[in-house]
C-alpha positions in Angstrom: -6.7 53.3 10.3 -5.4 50.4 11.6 -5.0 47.0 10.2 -7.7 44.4 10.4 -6.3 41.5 13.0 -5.6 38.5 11.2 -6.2 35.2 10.3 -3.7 32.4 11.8 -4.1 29.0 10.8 -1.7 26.6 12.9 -1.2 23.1 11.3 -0.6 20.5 13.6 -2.5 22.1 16.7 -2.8 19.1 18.2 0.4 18.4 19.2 0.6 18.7 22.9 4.4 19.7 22.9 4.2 22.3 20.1 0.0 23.4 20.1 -0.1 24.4 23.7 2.9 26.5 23.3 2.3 28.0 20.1 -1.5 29.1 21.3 -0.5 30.4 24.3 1.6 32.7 23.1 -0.5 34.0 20.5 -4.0 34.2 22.5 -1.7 36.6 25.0 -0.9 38.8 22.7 -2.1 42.2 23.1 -1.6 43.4 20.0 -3.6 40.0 17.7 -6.7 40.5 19.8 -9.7 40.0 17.7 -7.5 37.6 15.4 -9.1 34.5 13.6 -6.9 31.4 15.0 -8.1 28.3 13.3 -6.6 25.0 14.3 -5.8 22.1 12.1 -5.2 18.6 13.2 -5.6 15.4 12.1 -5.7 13.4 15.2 -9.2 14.6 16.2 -9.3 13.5 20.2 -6.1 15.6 20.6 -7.6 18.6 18.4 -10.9 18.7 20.4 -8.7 19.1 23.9 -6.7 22.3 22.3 -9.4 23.5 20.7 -11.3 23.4 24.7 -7.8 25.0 25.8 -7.9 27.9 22.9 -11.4 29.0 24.2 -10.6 28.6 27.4 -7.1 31.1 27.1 -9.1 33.3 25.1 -12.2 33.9 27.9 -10.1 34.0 30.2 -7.1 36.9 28.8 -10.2 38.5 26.8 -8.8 38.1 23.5 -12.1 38.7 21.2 -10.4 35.6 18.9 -12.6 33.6 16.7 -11.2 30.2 17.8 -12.1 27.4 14.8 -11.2 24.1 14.1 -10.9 21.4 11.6 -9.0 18.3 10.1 -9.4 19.2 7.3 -6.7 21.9 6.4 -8.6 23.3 3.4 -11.7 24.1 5.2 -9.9 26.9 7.0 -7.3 27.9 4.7 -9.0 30.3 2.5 -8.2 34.3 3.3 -5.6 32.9 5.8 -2.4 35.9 6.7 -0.3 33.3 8.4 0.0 29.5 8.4 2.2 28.2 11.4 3.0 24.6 10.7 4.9 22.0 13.0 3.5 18.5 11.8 5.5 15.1 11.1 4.6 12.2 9.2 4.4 9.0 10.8 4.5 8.5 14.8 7.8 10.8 15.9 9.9 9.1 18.4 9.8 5.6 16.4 10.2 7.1 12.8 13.1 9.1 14.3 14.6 6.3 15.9 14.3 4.0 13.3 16.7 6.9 10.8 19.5 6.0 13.2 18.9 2.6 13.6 18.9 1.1 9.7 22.4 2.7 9.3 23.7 1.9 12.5 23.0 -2.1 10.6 25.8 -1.3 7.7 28.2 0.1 10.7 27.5 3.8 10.7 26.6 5.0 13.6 25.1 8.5 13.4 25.4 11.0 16.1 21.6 11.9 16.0 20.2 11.7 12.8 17.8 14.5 12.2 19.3 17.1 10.2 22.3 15.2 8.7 23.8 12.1 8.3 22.0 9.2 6.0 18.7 9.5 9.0 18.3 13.0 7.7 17.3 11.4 4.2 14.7 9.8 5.6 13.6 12.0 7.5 13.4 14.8 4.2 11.5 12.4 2.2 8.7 11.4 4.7 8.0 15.4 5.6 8.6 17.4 2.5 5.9 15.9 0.6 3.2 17.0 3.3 4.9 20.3 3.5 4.8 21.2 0.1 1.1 19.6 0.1 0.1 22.7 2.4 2.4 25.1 0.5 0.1 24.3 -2.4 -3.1 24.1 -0.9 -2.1 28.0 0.2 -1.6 28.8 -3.2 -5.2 28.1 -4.5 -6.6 29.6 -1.0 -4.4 31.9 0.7 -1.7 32.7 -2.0 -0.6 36.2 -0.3 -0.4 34.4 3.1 3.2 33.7 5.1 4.4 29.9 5.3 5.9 29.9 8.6 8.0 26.1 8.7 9.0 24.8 12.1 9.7 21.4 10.9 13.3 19.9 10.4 15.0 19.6 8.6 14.5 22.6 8.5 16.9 24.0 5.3 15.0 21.6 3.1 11.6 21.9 4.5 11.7 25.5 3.6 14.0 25.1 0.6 11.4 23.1 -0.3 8.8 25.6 0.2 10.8 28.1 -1.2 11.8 26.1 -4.7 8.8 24.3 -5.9 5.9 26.8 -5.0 5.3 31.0 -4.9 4.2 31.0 -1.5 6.2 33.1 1.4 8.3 31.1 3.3 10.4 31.6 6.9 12.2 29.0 8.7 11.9 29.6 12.2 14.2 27.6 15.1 15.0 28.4 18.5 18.6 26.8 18.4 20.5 30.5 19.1 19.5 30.1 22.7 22.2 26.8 22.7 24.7 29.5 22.0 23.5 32.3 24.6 23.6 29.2 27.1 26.5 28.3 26.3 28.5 31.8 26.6 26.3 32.3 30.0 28.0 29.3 31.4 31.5 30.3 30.8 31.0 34.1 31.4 28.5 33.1 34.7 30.7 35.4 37.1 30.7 38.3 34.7 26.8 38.6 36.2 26.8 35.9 39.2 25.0 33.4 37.9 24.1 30.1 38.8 25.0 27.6 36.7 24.2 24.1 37.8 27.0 21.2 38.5 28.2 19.4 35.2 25.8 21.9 33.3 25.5 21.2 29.5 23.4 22.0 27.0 22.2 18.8 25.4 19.0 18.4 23.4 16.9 16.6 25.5 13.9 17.0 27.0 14.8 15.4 30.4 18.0 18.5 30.4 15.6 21.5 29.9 14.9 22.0 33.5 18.3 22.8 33.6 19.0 24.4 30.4 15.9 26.7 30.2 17.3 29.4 33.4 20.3 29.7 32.0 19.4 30.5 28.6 16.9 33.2 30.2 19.6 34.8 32.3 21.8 34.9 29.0 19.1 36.9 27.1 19.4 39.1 29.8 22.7 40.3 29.8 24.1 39.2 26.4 23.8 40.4 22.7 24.8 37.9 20.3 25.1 38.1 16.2 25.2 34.6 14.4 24.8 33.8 10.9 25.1 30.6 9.1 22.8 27.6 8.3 20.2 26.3 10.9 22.0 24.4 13.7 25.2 25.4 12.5 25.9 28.9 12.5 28.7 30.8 13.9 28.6 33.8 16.3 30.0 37.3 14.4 29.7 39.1 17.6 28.7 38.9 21.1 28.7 41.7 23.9 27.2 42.6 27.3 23.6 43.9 26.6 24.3 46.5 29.3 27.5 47.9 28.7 28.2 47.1 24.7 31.5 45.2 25.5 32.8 43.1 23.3 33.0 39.6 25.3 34.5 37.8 22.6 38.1 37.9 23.9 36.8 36.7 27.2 34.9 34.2 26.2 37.9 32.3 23.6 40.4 33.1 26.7 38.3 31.5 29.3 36.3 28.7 27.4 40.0 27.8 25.2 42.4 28.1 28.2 41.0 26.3 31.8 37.1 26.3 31.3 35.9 22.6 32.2 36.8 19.8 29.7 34.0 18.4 29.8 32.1 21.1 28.6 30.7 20.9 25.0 34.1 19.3 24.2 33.4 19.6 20.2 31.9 22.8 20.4 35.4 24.0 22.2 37.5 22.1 19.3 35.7 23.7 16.4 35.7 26.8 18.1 39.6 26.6 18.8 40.1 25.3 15.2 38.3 27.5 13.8 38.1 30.7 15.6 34.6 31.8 15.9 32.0 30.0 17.9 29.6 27.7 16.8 26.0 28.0 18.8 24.0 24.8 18.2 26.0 22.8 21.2 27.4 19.8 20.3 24.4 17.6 19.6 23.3 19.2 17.0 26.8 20.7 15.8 27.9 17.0 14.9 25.2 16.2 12.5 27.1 18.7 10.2 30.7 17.0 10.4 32.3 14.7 8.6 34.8 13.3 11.5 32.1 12.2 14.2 31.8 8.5 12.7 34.7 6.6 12.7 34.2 3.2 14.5 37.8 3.0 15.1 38.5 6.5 17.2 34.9 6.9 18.6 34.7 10.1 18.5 30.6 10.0 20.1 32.5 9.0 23.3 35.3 11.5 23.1 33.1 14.0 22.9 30.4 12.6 24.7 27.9 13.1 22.1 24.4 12.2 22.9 21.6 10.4 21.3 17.9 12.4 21.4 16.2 10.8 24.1 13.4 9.1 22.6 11.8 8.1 25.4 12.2 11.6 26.9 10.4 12.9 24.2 7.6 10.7 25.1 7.5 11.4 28.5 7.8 14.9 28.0 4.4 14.4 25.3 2.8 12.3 28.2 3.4 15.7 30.8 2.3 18.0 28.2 -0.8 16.0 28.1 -1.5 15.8 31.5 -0.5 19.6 31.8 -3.4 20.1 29.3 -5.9 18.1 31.1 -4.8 19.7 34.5 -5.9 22.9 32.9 -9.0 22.4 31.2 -9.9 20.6 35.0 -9.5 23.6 36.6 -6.8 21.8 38.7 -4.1 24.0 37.2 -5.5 27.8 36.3 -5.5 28.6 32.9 -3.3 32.0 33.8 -0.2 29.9 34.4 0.0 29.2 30.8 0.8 33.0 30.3 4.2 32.1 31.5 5.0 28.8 29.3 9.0 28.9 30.2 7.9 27.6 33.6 6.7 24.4 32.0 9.6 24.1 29.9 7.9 24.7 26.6 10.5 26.8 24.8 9.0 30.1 23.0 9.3 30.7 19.2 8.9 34.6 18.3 5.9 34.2 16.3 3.3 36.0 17.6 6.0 39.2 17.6 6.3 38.2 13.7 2.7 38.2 13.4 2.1 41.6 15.0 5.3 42.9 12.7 3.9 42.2 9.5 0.8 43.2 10.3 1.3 46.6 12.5 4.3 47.0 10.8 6.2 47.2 13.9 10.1 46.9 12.8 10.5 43.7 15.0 14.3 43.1 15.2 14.6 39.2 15.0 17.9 37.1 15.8 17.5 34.1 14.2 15.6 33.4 10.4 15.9 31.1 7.8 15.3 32.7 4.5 16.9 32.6 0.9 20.2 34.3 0.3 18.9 36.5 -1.9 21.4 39.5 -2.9 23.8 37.6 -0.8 22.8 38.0 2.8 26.5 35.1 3.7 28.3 36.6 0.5 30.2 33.4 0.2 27.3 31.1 0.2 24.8 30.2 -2.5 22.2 32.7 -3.6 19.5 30.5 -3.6 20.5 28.4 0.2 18.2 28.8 2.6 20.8 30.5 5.4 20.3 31.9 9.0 20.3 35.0 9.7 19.6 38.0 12.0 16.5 40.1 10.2 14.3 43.0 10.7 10.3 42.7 10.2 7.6 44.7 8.9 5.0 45.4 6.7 6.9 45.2 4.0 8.3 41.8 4.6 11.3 40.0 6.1 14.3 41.7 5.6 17.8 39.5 6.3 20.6 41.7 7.4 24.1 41.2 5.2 27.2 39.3 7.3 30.8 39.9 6.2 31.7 36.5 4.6 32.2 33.2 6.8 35.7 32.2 7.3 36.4 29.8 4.3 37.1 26.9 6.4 33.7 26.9 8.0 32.1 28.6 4.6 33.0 25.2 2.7 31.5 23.0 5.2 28.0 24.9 5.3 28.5 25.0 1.6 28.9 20.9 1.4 25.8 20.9 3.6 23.4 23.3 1.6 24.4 21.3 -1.6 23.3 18.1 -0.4 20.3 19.6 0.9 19.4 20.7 -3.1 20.0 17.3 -4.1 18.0 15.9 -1.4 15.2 18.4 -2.1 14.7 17.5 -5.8 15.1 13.5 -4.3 12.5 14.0 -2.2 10.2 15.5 -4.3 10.5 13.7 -7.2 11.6 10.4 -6.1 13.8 9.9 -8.2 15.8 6.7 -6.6 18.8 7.6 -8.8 19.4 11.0 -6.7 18.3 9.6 -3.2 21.0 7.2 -3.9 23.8 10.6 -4.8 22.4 11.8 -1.6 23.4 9.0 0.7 26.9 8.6 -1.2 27.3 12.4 -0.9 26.9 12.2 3.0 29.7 13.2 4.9 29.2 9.9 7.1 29.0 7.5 4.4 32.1 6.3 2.9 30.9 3.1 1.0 28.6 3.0 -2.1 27.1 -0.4 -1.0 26.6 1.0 2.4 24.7 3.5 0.8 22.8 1.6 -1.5 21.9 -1.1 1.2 20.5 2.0 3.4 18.5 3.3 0.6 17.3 -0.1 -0.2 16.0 -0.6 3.7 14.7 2.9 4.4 12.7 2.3 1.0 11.3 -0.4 2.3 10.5 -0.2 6.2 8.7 3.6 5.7 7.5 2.7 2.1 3.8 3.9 3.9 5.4 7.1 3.8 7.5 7.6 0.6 4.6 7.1 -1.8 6.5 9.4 -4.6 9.2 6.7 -4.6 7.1 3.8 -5.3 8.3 2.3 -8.7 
């Protein structure tokens, strides 16, 4: 007999960038029809519209879901499988842009301050409470359910998860399709593709348009292994889907010896340095290194490193919104949202995880963040939270084992996942005494006043959202 469909709950629904997406992808599924999808927001305007668009996908793709809603996360928690959760604490663009600019006041200026450098503190201690918040809340109601974490940092949101609580946790990023991009674009002959004038692969919203075909045409034709930590692992392997060949000589030869300067100029330089590729693209690869801060050399305009685009964010939130009006109008058919790529909303594989777990259906993923248990990147702690290639099923989430990393690049993702443990128990406990370690531990900080004067004003200015470190 087969499985009962199950229960998703999806935390932070609202959201018009990551709700439309993530519903639309589930709702298609042939395999979850009949599923309980519940929907959790706390902004309730925005929860109403994609709750309307949930029941409008689901009559019109006849999926038989039960579509609920509710702000209030415990109302539809209880006998819940799966728990999707992509939530932020405070209004995004102007907390985010606020991490790079206290620092940037004591003269450090941060390459893009999300996932490292002294903004990443911040941004740790303002999520991690909320996310342990549902973490526990699933323990009393859903205890045998799956935590899956979309929010970044992502290492310490599901450290986090995975240290202070017994629920099920997997870290789940799309970053891997930086590095498929990336390979495309040098290798573009090898298949004729087009690859647009001064292509790159930046982070921002305004470059997906561009980005978004080339990562799809990569997918097609390429294979790629990678294993590390989120937004900085390394690629093991990568061949031509088709024929099996190993395109790694190709790729160093071409991208190291006449491939355009001005292409991912840091990503070339760690990969010449270093010898294996790194697949995050450089604005997400410097968050992670300690040279990318030095007022005297610049290095954010020798590599041309760029700063999110705040305002692109908004303006893509603004689309999104409009997209989601057009469609519950009738101005825009609801069956255009079976293709989401077109609208540049980026696809996370978790209605395939869903369906693997629950149909036990072997679902060969490329990119997870789970615990190093039994050593899955033999030379980095057993209890990190690394990224790996896995296989799914009913009987969980099974990393595959990598050969070691190369020491040089081992010791810098080791740095990384240390300060991440430190930052963890900060965050958590707030205990002012380890935020302060944290910022002095920071690869970008070089000055214990600096640090303490950064700690001192991020205190301060989000203080409405660091209750644990009120004294």
């Amino acid at each position: 007999m087969e499985n009962t469909p199950p229960k998703i709950v999806i935390i932070g629904a609202g959201s018009a960038i990551f709700g439309l997406g993530a519903m639309a992808t589930l709702i298609r599924s042939e395999r979850l029809r009949g599923s309980e999808l519940c929907l959790v927001d706390i902004d309730e305007p925005a929860l109403a519209t994609m709750t309307a668009l949930a029941e409008k996908m689901n009559d019109a793709w006849d999926a038989n879901m039960t579509i609920r809603s509710s702000t209030e996360r415990r109302e539809l928690l209880p006998g819940a499988d799966f728990v999707v959760v992509s939530v932020q604490v405070g209004p995004r663009e102007t907390v985010w842009e606020m991490d790079w600019q206290i620092p940037l006041r004591y003269g450090i200026r941060q390459p893009y301050a999300e996932n490292g450098g002294p903004g990443s503190f911040a941004h740790t201690a303002r999520n991690l409470p909320l996310i342990l918040a549902i973490a526990h809340d699933m323990e009393d109601l859903c205890p045998d359910a799956w935590y899956i974490n979309l929010v970044n940092p992502l290492i310490r949101m599901t450290l986090g998860v995975h240290r202070y609580t017994n629920i099920k946790v997997l870290g789940l990023c799309h970053q891997l399709l930086w590095g498929y991009a990336m390979a495309a674009a040098v290798l573009a002959d090898r298949w004729d593709l087009h690859i647009p004038d001064n292509f790159h692969v930046h982070t921002d919203a305004d470059n997906l348009p561009n980005f978004i075909p080339v990562a799809r045409a990569a997918l097609e034709n390429i294979d790629i292994k990678a294993a590390g930590i989120n937004h900085f692992s390394w690629i093991y392997d990568i061949r031509d889907k088709q024929t099996g060949e190993d395109l790694y000589p190709l790729l160093r030869e071409r991208w190291l010896n006449g491939y355009r300067k001005s292409f991912e100029p840091l990503t070339r330089e760690m990969f010449e340095v270093f010898g294996m590729m790194p697949t995050p693209g450089d604005s997400h690869l410097c968050e992670f290194l300690p040279f990318v801060v030095d007022p005297t050399t610049k290095p954010w305009e020798k590599y041309d490193l760029k700063l999110q685009s705040w305002e692109g964010n908004r303006r893509r939130r603004a689309q999104r919104g409009v997209l989601a009006a057009a469609i519950l109008s009738g101005e825009t058919h609801v069956n255009e949202l079976r293709n989401v790529w077109q609208f540049n909303i980026l696809e996370e594989p978790v209605a395939q995880i869903i369906e693997a777990i629950t149909y036990n259906d072997n679902y060969y993923s490329e990119q997870l963040n789970i615990p190093n248990n039994g050593g899955l990147i033999p030379n980095l702690p057993e209890d990190a939270i690394v990224e790996v290639a896995g296989v799914i099923s009913a009987m969980g989430i099974q990393g595959l084992a990598f050969p070691p990393l190369p020491e040089g690049i081992a010791e810098l993702c080791r740095r990384e996942l240390q300060l991440s443990s430190l930052m963890v128990d900060a965050a958590v406990t707030g205990d002012r005494s380890l935020a302060l370690q944290c910022l002095m531990l920071d690869p970008m900080v070089d000055d214990i006043d600096t640090a303490r004067a950064i700690l001192k004003d991020f205190l301060v200015e989000f203080a409405e959202y660091l209750p644990q470190f009120v004294e």
